[in-house]
C-alpha positions in Angstrom: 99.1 121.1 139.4 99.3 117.3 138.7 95.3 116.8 140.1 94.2 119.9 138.0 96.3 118.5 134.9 94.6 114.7 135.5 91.0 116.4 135.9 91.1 118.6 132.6 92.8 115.6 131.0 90.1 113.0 132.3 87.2 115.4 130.8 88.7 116.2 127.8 88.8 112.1 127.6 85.7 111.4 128.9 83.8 114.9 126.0 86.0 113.5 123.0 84.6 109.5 123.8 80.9 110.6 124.0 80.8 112.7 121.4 82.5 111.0 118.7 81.5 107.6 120.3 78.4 106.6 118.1 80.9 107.0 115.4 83.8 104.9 117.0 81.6 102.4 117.7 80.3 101.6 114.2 83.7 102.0 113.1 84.8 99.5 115.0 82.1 97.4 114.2 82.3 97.3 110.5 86.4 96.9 111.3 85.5 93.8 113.0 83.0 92.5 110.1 86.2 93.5 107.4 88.9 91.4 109.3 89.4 88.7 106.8 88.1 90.4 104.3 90.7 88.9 101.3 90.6 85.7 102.6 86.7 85.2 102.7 86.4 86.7 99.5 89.2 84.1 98.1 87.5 81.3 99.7 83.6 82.6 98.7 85.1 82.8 94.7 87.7 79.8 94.9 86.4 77.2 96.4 83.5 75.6 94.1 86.6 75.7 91.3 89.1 74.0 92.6 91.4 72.1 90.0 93.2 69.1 89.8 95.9 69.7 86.6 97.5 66.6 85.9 101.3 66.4 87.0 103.0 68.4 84.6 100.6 69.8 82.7 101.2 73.5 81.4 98.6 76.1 81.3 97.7 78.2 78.4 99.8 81.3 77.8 98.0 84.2 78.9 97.0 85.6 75.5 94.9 82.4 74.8 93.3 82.5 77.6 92.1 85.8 77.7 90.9 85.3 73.8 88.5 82.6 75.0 87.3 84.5 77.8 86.3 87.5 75.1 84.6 84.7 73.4 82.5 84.1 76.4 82.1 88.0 76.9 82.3 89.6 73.6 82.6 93.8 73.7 83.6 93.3 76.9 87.2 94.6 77.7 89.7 92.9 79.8 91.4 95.1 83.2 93.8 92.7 84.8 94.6 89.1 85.0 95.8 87.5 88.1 97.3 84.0 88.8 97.9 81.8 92.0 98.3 78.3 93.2 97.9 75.6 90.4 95.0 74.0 92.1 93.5 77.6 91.8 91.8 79.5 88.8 93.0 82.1 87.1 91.2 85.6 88.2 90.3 87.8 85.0 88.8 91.6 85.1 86.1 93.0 83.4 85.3 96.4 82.3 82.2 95.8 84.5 83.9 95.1 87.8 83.5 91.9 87.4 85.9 89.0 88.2 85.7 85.8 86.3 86.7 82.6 87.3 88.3 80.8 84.7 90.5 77.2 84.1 94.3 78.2 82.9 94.3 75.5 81.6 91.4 74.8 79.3 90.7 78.6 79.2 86.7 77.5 80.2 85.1 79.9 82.3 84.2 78.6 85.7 82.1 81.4 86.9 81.4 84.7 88.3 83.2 83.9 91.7 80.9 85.5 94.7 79.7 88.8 93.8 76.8 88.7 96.7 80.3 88.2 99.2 82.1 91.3 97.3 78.6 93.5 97.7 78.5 92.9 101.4 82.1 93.9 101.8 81.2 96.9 99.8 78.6 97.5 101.5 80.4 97.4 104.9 83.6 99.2 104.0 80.8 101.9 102.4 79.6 102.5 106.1 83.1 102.2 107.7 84.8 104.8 105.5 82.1 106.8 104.6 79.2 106.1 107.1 77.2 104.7 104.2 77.1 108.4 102.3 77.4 108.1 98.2 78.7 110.4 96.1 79.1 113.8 96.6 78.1 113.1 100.6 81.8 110.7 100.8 83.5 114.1 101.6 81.2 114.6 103.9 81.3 111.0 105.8 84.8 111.1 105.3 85.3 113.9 107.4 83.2 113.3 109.9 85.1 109.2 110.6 88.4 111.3 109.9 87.6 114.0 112.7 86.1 111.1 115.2 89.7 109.0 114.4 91.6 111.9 115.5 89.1 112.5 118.8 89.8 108.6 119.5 93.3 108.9 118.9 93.1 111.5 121.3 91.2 108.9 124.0 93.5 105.9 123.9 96.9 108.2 124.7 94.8 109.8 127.5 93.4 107.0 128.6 96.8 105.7 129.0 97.4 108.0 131.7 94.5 108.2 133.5 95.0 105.0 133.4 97.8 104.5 136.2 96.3 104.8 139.8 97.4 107.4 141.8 98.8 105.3 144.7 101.1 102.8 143.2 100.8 99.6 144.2 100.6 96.5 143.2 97.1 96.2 145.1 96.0 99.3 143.1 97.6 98.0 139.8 96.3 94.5 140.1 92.7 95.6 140.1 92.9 97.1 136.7 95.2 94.6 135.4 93.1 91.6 135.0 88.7 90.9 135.3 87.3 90.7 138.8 84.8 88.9 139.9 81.5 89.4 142.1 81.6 93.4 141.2 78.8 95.7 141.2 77.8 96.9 137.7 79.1 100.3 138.2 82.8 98.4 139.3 82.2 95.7 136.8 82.2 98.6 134.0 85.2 100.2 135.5 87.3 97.2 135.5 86.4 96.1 132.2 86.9 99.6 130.7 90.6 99.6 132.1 91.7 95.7 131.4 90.5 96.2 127.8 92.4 99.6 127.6 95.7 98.6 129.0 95.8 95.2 127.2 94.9 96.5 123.8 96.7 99.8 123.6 99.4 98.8 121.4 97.7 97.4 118.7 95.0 99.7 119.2 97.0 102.8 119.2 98.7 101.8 116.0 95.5 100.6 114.1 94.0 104.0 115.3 97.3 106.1 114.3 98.0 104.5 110.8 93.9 105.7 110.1 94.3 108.7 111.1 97.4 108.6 108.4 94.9 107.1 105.8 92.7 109.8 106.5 94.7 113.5 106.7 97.1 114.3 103.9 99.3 116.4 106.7 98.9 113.3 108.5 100.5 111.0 105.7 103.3 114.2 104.9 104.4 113.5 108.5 104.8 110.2 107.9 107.5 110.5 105.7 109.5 113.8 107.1 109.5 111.8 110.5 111.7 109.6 108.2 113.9 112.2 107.0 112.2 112.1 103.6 110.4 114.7 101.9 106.6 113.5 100.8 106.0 112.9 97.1 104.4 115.5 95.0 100.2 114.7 95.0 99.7 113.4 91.6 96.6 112.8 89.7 94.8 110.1 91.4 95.1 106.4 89.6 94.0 103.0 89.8 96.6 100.4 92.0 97.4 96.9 90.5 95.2 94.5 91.9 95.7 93.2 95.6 95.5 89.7 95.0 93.6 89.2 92.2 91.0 91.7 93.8 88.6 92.8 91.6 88.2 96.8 90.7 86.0 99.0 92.6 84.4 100.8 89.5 84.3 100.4 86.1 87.3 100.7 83.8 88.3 101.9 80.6 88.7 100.7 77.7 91.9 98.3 77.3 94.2 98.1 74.2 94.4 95.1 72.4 97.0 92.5 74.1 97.7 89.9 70.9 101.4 89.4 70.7 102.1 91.9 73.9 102.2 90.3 76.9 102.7 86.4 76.9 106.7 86.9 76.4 106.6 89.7 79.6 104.4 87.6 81.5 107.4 84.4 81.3 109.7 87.1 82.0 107.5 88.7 85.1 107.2 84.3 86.5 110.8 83.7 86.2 112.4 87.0 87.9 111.1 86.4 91.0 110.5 82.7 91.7 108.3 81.5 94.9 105.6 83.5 94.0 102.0 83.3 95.7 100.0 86.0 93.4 100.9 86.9 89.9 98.5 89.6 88.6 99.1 92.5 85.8 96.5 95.7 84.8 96.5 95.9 81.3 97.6 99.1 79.8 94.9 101.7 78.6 97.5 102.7 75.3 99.0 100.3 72.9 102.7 101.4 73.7 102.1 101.5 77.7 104.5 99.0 79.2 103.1 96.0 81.7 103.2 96.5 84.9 103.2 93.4 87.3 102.6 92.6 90.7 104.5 90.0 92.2 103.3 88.8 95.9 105.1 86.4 98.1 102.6 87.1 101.5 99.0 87.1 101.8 98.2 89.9 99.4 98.7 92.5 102.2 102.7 92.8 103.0 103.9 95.0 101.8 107.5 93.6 102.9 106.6 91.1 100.6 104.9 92.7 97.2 106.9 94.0 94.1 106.7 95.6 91.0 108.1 94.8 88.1 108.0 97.0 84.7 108.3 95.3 81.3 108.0 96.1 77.6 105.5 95.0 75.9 106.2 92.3 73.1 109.9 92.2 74.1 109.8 92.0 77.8 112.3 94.1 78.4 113.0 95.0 82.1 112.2 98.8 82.5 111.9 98.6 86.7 112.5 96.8 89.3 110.8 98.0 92.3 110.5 95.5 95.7 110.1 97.1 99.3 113.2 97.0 100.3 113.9 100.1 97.2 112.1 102.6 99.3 113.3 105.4 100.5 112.1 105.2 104.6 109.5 107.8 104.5 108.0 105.8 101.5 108.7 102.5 104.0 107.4 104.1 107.1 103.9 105.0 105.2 103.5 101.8 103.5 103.5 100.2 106.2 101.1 102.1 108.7 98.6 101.9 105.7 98.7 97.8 106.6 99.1 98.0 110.0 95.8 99.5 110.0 94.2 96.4 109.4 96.8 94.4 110.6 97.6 92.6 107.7 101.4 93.8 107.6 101.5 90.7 110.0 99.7 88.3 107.7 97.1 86.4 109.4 98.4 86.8 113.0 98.4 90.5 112.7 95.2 90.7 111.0 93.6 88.6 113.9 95.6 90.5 116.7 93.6 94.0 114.7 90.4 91.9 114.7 90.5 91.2 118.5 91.9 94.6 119.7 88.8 96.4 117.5 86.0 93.9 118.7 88.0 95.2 122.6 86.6 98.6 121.3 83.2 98.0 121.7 83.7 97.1 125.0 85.6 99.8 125.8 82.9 102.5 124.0 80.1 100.2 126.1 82.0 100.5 129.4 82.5 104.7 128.5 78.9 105.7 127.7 77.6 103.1 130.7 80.4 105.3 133.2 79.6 108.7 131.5 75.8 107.7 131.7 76.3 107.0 135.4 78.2 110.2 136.4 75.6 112.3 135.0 73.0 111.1 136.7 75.1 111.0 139.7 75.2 115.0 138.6 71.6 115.4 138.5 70.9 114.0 141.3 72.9 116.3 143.7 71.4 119.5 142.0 
């Protein structure tokens, strides 16, 4: 029973890796290309604006600043302002999905940042989440990476036991534990394909099972009644707060007009949580809409270390309060498989640990197709 069990197993494995392997692989690739994604795009926009502010010196209150920067681009309305380090400038939002770079404390605008860096990303995440399809055709791509996820999902827990040799022992087990040397291509492919697997699996099974999350609504429910807690109600979809200062995807509405609104909250949203890294609010689409900010302490993709807080405009009023530790552990649990995916629930450590594990991928769909490719002409062969 265990040999019949193993052989319908190892197929199974060996039909789900070649047929959604294609798919896998350019997943993987683009995964690769969108490891440091934040911090190349922080880098690309920051670095030709550095500042030097004199010791002590104050920055503009946020209504100023954004009144010169309409002077710079009149008609054009404002979506979020984001602030960081001193030495860095502030990040505004256009309508356009544009982000300007502009001195806090002058209120001069710097620049554009990189917007050929942010199309490339675009561009890559386009083919990574939607095999490159627009429009209408996402649902379509989205399906297809969704399905090929689940299939690979499916590969790594088999793989893990097929895997373990049938004798155990050491002699067997150090073979697939480490690279040999001096092997035939055919060994050479095996080895690799089982190093890579066993060393990787963790990470790899968790970058693999919080996609899979990202991708299935069932898959995201489960999340949170594994927890104990029942999923929220789906709501009509809406625009995040900024990651970071990140710019917005698409084009946004028209904002209401901020004079006199938001420089009291904003003094209110600095002090409540001091040691802030990123300081960034949306501006609200209707004149009574309260301000919602978005304090980070981490590298714009911990959740552990993100919060929201919910003022009143003018006044400042606290209406919420809402850090990480305030979920509920379904709410937790789902937060955090949607960073693990990229790793960046571990800041930069976890987000090169996901880099290495998915560039291990393409050896591992390499090694498959190569062994596949290799059986079947074994197959042909003897008929």
């Amino acid at each position: 029973m265990g040999k019949r069990f193993r052989k319908v197993l190892f197929w199974s494995h060996l039909v789900c890796g070649v047929t959604g392997g294609l798919v896998i692989l350019l997943m993987s690739l683009t995964g690769v290309l969108l490891t440091y994604e934040k911090q190349m795009i922080a880098w690309a926009e920051t670095r030709p604006y550095r500042l030097a502010p004199a010791e002590g010196q104050v920055s503009l209150p946020p209504e100023e600043v954004l009144r010169r920067v309409k002077q710079v681009e009149p008609g054009r309305a404002v979506t979020f302002l984001a602030r960081a380090d001193r030495t860095l400038p502030a990040a505004i939002g256009l309508e356009d999905g544009r982000t300007l770079q502009v001195d806090p404390y002058t209120g001069a605008v710097l620049g554009e940042g990189a917007p050929a860096v942010r199309r490339f990303f675009r561009f890559v995440t386009n083919w990574h989440r939607w095999l490159g399809m627009e429009g209408a055709g996402r649902t379509t791509g989205k399906a297809i990476t969704g399905a090929c996820n689940l299939a690979f999902l499916f590969v790594i827990v088999s793989g893990f036991y097929l895997w373990f040799p049938s004798q155990k022992t050491w002699s067997r087990f150090k073979s697939i534990l480490w690279f040999q040397r001096g092997l035939p291509s055919k060994a050479r492919d095996f080895n690799w394909h089982n190093v890579i697997g066993f060393w990787s699996l963790g990470p790899l099974f968790l970058v693999v099972l919080s996609a899979t999350v990202i991708s299935y609504p069932w898959a995201s429910n489960l999340a949170y009644r594994v927890m104990g807690e029942e999923p929220p109600r789906p709501a009509a979809p809406a625009r995040p707060a900024p990651p970071s200062g990140a710019a917005p995807t698409a084009p946004a509405t028209a904002k209401a007009p901020v004079e006199g609104r938001i420089d009291g909250p904003w003094r209110v949203a600095a002090a409540h949580a001091p040691g802030w890294k990123t300081l960034s609010l949306r501006l609200p689409e209707k004149p009574d809409a309260p301000l919602v900010f978005t304090l980070d302490h981490g590298t714009g993709g911990q959740p552990q270390q993100r919060a929201t807080l919910t003022l009143a405009q003018g006044t400042g009023g606290i209406l919420k309060w809402e850090p990480f530790s305030s979920f509920g552990p379904g709410r937790k649990f789902r937060t955090f498989l949607r960073f693990a995916h990229t790793g960046e629930v571990g800041g930069l450590a976890g987000q090169t640990l996901a880099g290495v594990v998915t560039f291990g991928t393409l050896f591992l769909g390499w090694t498959g197709f190569a062994l596949a490719w290799r059986r079947f002409r074994s197959w042909r062969a003897r008929r």
